[in-house]
Each structure stands twice: as structure tokens, then as C-alpha cells.
C-alpha positions in Angstrom: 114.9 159.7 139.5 114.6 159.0 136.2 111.0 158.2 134.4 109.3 155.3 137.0 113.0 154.4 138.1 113.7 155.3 141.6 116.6 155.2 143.8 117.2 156.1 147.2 120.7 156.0 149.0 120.8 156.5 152.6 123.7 155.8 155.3 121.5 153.4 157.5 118.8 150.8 157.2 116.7 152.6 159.5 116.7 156.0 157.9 116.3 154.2 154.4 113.3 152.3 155.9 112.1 156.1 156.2 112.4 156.8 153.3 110.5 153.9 151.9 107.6 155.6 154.5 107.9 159.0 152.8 107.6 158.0 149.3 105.0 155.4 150.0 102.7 157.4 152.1 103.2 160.3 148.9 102.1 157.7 146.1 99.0 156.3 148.5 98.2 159.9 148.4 98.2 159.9 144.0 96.1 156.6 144.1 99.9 155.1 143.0 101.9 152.1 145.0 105.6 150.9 145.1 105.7 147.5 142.4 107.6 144.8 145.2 108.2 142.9 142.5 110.1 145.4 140.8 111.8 146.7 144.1 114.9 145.6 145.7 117.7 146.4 147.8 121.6 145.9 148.1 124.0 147.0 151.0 127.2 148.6 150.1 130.5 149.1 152.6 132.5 147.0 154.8 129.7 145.4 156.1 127.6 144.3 153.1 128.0 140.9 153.9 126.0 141.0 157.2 122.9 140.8 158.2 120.2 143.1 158.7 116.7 144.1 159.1 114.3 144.1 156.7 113.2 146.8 154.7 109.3 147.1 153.3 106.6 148.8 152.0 103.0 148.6 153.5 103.9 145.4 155.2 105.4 144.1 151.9 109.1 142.9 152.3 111.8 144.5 149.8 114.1 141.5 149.1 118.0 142.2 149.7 119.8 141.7 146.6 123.7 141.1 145.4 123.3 143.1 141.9 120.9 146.0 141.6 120.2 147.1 137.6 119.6 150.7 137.0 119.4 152.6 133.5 121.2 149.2 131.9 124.4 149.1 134.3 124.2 146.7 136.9 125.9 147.4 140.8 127.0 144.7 142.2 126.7 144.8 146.6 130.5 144.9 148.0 133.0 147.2 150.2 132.4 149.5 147.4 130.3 150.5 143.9 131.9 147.9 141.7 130.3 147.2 138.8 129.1 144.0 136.0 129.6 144.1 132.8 128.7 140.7 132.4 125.4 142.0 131.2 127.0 144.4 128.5 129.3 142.0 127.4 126.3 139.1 126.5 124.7 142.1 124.6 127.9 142.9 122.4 128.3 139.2 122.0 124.7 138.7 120.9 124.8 141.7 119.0 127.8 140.7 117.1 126.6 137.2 116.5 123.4 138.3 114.7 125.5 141.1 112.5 127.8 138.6 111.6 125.8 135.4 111.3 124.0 137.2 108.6 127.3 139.6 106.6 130.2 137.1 107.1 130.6 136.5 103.9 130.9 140.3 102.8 133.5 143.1 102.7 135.9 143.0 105.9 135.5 147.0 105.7 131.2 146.5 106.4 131.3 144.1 109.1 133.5 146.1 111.0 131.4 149.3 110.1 128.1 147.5 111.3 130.2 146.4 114.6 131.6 149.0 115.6 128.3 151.3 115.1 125.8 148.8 116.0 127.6 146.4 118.6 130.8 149.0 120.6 127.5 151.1 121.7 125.7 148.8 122.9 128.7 147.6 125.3 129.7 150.8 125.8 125.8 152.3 126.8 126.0 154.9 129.7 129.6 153.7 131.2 131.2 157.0 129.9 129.5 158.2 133.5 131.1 156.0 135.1 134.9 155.5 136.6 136.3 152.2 135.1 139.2 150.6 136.7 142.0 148.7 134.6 140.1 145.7 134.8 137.2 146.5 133.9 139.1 148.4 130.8 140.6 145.0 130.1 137.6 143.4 129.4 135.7 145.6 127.6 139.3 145.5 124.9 138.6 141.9 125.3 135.2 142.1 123.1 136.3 144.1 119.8 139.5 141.8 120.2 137.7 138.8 120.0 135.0 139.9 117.3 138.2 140.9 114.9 140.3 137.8 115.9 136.6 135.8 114.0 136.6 138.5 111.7 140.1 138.5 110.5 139.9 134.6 111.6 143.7 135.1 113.5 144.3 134.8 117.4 148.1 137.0 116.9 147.3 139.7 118.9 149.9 141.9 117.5 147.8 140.9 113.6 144.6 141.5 115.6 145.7 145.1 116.9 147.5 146.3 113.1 143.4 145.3 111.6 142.1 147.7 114.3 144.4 150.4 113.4 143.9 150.0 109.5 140.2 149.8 109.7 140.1 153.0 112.1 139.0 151.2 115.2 140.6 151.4 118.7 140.3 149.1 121.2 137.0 149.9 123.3 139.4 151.3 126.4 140.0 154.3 124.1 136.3 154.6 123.4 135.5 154.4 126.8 138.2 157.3 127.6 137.4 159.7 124.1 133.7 159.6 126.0 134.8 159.9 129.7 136.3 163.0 128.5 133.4 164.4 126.9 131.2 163.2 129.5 133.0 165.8 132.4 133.8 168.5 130.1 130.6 169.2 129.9 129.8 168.6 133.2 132.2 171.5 133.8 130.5 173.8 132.1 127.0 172.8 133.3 125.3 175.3 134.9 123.7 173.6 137.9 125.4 173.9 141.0 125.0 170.5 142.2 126.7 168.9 139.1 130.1 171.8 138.9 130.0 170.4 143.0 130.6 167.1 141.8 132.9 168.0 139.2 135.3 170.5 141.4 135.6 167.3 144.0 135.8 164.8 141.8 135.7 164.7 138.1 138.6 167.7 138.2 140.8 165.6 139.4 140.0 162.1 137.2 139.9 164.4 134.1 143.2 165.3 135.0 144.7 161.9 135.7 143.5 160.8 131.8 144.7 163.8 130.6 148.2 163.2 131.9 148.2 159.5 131.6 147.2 159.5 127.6 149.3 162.3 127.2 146.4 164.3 126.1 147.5 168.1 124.9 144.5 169.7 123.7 141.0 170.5 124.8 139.0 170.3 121.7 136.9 167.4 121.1 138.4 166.4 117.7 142.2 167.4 119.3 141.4 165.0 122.1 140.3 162.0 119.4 143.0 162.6 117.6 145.4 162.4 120.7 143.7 159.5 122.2 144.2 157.4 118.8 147.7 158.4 118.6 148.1 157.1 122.0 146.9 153.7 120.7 149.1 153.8 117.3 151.8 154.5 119.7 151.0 151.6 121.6 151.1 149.0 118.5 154.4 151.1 117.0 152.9 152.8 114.8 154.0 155.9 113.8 
């Protein structure tokens, strides 16, 4: 729960449709009512393709959904929690296309100062608590690649990734990772017992698996940056 966004998860339609009947039968009870319009559903495992009941809310029916959106990311309905980022990559492209329509003329050193503060967060918003896979980590390098190749105004990817490293920019995978990072370190040292749960089954384990896969050595925030970007100068041949 998060302000007037609400979500419940349950293992069955029929136990969610209970759910719905709790929480409706709580908010008649403060004069407040579920917004329909507002509401939906989506159905995720090996059987989210098939049909099923209906779910509703005072004789209202909650539409079934493919994509849910919740705090910005958007969940798609599949065998698993796979996510879209075709919604964060229209904002970084809109984004970028207002910073540069109006600096493209200036200092090469600006524009990519206003891009990557104004236009890598806004891709970039909330997915650090979130487990990318490689493709998704393809794509999001995809945008800062692109906005440089206009930038720069050179499609040679091995030009494209030298501009990167001399204006102090990684590709948005290493972003993603630097924040991952800080996202379950702290998590680790949280001190509510649900969240050291989740860590100890889960985020242990990924945290590890970074670690070892960008040869990461140290545990210090500013150790870890500056492991993660010689990770990517190794990557270009840089030394």
C-alpha cells in the first residue's frame, strides 16, 4: 500500500474475490468506495492465458488486464513478473527530445550533463528494486547509446562507447547495477524483519551473483562505483 495505491496478491481468484469483500466492506464503513475505473486485474503463472471468473466490487466488475501500472513500472500478465519498459523508454526519449531540441547547439559537455541528470533518471525511476534480466539490460544501454550516437552525430559504436567513457557516463546497465547494489545493501541492514526475510532468501544471493559477475571487491559505496566503471573501461579497452 502505498498513498491511495493498493494491491493485493492472492494464489486464487476466489480468495482474491475475498479480499476485494474485505476491503470494500472496510471503506463502506469510512463513507470511502473502490474507483472501478481506476481498478484492474491481471493473472500471472502458467495459466494466465485462460479464462476465468470475474472479479468485482459491490456488483461492479473489475476488468482483467494484460499490463497493470504501479508506482511508474508497468507488469505485464505472463508465466511470470516480466516487466515493460516501453513506458520508461517513451519518457527518456521525450525527455531527451525536449533537452536537446532546445541546447543542441551548445557545449557537448552540457547536453550530456542535462541528460544524464534530467533524462537516465527518469528511465531508470524505481527499477533499482527490481531484478532486470539481460534483455531488459540491453535496452535500457540502448537509450544513452542512441541519445550520444545524435549527440556526437556517429552510429560507430566502438566512437559512441569512447564519448561515454570521456564524458564520465556509463551505459545505463551499469547505473542500473551501481543502484541495485545500493538498493539491497541497505535492505540488509534494515531493521524490519519482513524485509532482512526477503533479503536472506533472495537478495543474498542476487547481491552475490553482481558482485562476482562485475568483479566487484569492495563494499563501500564509492569502492563499488569505482569498480563498476572500471568494469565498463574494461569492456571498451580502456585501461
Amino acid at each position: 500500500m502505498y498513498a491511495d495505491d493498493l494491491v493485493l496478491i492472492s494464489s486464487s481468484v476466489s480468495e482474491m474475490q475475498i479480499m476485494i469483500d474485505v476491503c470494500t466492506n472496510e471503506l463502506d464503513s469510512l463513507d470511502l468506495q473502490i474507483n472501478v475505473k481506476k481498478s484492474t486485474c491481471i493473472r500471472i503463472g502458467k495459466r494466465f492465458g485462460s479464462a476465468c471468473f470475474d472479479l468485482s466490487t459491490n456488483g461492479v466488475l473489475i476488468p482483467w488486464s494484460s499490463t497493470i501500472t504501479y508506482l511508474g513500472i508497468t507488469i505485464k500478465s505472463a508465466t511470470k513478473v516480466q516487466l515493460d519498459l516501453k513506458p520508461c523508454r517513451a519518457k527518456f526519449y521525450r525527455s531527451f527530445n525536449s533537452v536537446y531540441s532546445k541546447i543542441s547547439r551548445a557545449n557537448e559537455y552540457l547536453i550530456v550533463s542535462l541528460v544524464n541528470t534530467y533524462c537516465s533518471s527518469v528511465a531508470l525511476y524505481s527499477l533499482e528494486a527490481l531484478d532486470l534480466n539481460k534483455s531488459l539490460l540491453r535496452g535500457l544501454d540502448k537509450l544513452l547509446y542512441r541519445a550520444f550516437c545524435k549527440i556526437f552525430k556517429t552510429y560507430d559504436e566502438n566512437i559512441v562507447n569512447w564519448c561515454m567513457y570521456y564524458m564520465n557516463t556509463w551505459p545505463l546497465r551499469f547505473e542500473y547495477l551501481n543502484r541495485r547494489i545500493k538498493f539491497l545493501t541497505k535492505i540488509s541492514k534494515s531493521d524490519n524483519n519482513l524485509l532482512i526475510t526477503c533479503y536472506n532468501v533472495f537478495g543474498f544471493a542476487e547481491l552475490c551473483i553482481i558482485r562476482s559477475n562485475m568483479n566487484i571487491k569492495h563494499t563501500g559505496f564509492f569502492q563499488v562505483k569505482k569498480d563498476l566503471w572500471n568494469c565498463f573501461a574494461s569492456s571498451i579497452g580502456a585501461s
